[in-house]
N, C-alpha and C positions, 0 to 999 in steps of 0.2 A: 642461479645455481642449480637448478630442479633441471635444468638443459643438459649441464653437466653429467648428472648423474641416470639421464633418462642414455645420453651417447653411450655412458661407461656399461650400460645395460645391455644397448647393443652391439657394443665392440665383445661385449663378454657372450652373446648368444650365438654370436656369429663363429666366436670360437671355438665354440660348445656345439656346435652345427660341423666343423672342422673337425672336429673328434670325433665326429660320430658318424662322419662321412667315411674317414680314416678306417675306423673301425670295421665298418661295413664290405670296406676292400678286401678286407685282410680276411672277410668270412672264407672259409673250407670249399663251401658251396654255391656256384657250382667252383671258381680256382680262386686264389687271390688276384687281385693286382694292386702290387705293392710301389709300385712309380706315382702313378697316383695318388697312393696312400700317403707316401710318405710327401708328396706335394701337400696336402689336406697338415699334414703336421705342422710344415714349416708354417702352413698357413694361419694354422693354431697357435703356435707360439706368437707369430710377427701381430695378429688379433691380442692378444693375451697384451703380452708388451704394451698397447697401443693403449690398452683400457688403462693399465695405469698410469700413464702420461695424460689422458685423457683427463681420469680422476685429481692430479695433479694440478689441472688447468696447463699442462704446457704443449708446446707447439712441436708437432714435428714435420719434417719434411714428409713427402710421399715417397715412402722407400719400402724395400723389403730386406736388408740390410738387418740382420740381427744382431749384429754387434752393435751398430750404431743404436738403436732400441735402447740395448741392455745398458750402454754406457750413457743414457739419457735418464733410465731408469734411477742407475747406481748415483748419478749426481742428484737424486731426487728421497736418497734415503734406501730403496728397496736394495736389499743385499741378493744377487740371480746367481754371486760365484759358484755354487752348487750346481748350477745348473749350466753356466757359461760355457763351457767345451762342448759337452752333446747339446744342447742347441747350436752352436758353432755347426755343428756337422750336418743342421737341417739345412742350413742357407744354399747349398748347390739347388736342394729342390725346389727352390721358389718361382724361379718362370724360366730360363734355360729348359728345364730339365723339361717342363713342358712342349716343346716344338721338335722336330725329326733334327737328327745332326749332332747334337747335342744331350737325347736322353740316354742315359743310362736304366739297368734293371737293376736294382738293388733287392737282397734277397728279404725275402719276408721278415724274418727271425730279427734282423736287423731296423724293418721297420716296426717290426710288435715292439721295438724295445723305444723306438723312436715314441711311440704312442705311451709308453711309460713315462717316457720323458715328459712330454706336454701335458699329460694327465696332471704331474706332480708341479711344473710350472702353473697351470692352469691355479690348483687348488690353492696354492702358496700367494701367487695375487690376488685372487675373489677374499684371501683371509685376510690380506693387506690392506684392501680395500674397503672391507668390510672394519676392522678395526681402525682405518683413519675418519670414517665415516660418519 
């Protein structure tokens, strides 16, 4: 069990390393860049997800699929409808958006908000987590 909860540590640092990567993009100085950024997000969320499946004990595919997550999540008790739509909106940034052909620039304002999102995902698992624990 001590395995368990050592993974769920790192599925959550690694998140928490995503946010703050995130963040760091969207600094003023010297411009943003918010493609990336908002790559770092989805990346956060899909980490987030993972830790409590993880804390769960259950299995998931290798994906970046945020709905499938959530819907792994939701049959496991955690309630994410609050959050379910705008994460919805992160999954285009998960690896597509990474390679030439396929990126898009999505405007900052839209990823600060993106970063709101994940913050509040983030803090609502670690407290789930933290109280099945």
């Amino acid at each position: 069990m001590a395995h368990l909860e050592e993974e769920v540590i790192e599925w959550l640092e690694k998140a928490q390393e995503d946010l703050t990567a995130a963040r760091r993009l969207l600094e003023p100085t010297p411009s943003p860049i918010p493609a990336p950024a908002a790559f770092h997000c989805q990346q956060c969320a899909e980490k987030t997800l993972k830790a409590f499946l993880v804390s769960k004990g259950i299995r998931f595919r290798k994906v970046h699929n945020l709905t499938y997550l959530m819907d792994l999540c939701e049959e496991e008790g955690l309630t994410v409808d609050e959050f379910r739509e705008d994460v919805n909106r992160l999954s285009p940034f998960a690896v597509d958006e990474r390679y030439p052909g396929a990126r898009r620039e999505p405007p900052s304002e839209l990823v600060e908000e993106f970063v709101e999102i994940v913050e509040g995902l983030l803090s609502t698992i670690k407290r789930e987590i933290d109280a099945n624990s």
